[in-house]
N, C-alpha and C positions, 0 to 999 in steps of 0.2 A: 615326545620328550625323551629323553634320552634315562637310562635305568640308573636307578641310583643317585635321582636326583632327588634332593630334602624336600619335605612337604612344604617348607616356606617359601623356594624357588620355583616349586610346581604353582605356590600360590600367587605370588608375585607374574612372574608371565603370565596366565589366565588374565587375573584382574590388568595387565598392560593389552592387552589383546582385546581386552571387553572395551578397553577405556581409547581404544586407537592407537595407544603408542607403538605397537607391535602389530606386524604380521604372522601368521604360522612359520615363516621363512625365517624369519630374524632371530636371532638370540637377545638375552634382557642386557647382557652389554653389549650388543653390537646400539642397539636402539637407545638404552642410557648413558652411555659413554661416548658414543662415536660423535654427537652434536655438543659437547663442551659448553660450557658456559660461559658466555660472553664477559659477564658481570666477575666474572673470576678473573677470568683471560685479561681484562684493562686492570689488574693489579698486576699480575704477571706481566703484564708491557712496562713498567718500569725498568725492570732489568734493561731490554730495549732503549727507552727513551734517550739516554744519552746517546747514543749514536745513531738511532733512526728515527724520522719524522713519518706522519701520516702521509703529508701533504707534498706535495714537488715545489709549491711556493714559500715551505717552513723554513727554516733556519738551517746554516748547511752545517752536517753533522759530520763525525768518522764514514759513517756508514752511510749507502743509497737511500736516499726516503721509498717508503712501501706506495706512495700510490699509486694502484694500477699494477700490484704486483703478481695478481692470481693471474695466468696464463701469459707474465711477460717473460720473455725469452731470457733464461740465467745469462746475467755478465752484460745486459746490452742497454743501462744508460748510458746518455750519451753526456751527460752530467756528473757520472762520476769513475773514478779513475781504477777498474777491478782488475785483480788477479789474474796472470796468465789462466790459471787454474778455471777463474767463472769465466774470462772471456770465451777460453776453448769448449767451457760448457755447452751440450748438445741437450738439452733439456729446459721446458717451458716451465714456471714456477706452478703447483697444484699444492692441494691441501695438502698429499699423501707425498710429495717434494719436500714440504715444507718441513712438517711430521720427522721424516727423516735426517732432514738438516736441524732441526732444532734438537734433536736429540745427541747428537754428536757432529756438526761443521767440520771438522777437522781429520775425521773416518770417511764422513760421508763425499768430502773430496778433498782430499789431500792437496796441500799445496794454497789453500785461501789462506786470505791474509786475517779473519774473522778472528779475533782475540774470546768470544766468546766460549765457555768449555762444555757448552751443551742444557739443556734441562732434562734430568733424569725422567723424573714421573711421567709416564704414558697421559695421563688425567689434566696434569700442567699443558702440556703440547696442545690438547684438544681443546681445552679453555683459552689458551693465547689465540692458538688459530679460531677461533668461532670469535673471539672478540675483534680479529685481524678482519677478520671477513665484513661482520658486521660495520664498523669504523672504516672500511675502506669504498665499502658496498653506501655507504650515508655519504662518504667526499666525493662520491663517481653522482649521486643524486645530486646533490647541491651545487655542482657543476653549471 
């Protein structure tokens, strides 16, 4: 552990390490914060819902529907009509893609037509995304 850390933070890793949450590698936020909360995250998909659907057979929106979106190639349905910007995209969608675009769309590639203005909080990001996964990971089973 690193010097200078509070007894309560010493106390907390330990008792995550006794209980599994942590390895000796990990930090107490890499392991409580990196997996978001799903149950958060499906409040924060509101913002979303107007313009994107879970589902490819939903309702057609502004925006792409997500299903099938963790490792689909940016800009390439063939259902819906993107940006020079995502079509020239050379990048597969990931958590850590995601993370990045939901934090600013408009930095993260100049040029989309994405009206949305980003989600600040680090914590928000982590919790859409884990409820993204989850809800997307349940429409790819039920397939």
């Amino acid at each position: 552990m690193q010097k200078g850390r509070s007894w309560l933070h010493k106390g907390f890793v330990a008792f995550a390490m006794m209980a599994g949450l942590m390895t000796p590698g990990t930090t107490a936020s890499a392991s409580a914060q990196d997996a978001g909360d799903p149950d958060k995250g499906r409040v924060l998909f509101n913002q979303c819902r107007g313009c994107h659907s879970l589902t490819a057979g939903g309702p057609r929106k502004a925006g792409p529907h997500l299903q099938g979106l963790f490792s689909r190639t940016a800009g390439s349905l063939d259902t819906y009509r993107y940006s020079k910007a995502l079509q020239d995209a050379d990048f597969a969608w990931t958590e850590d893609k995601l993370e990045e675009w939901l934090a600013n769309p408009r930095s993260f590639l100049p040029g989309n037509r994405m009206t949305y203005l980003g989600m600040r909080r680090e914590a928000d990001r982590k919790n859409l995304i884990a409820y993204l996964r989850a809800a997307l990971d349940a429409n790819t089973q039920s397939e």
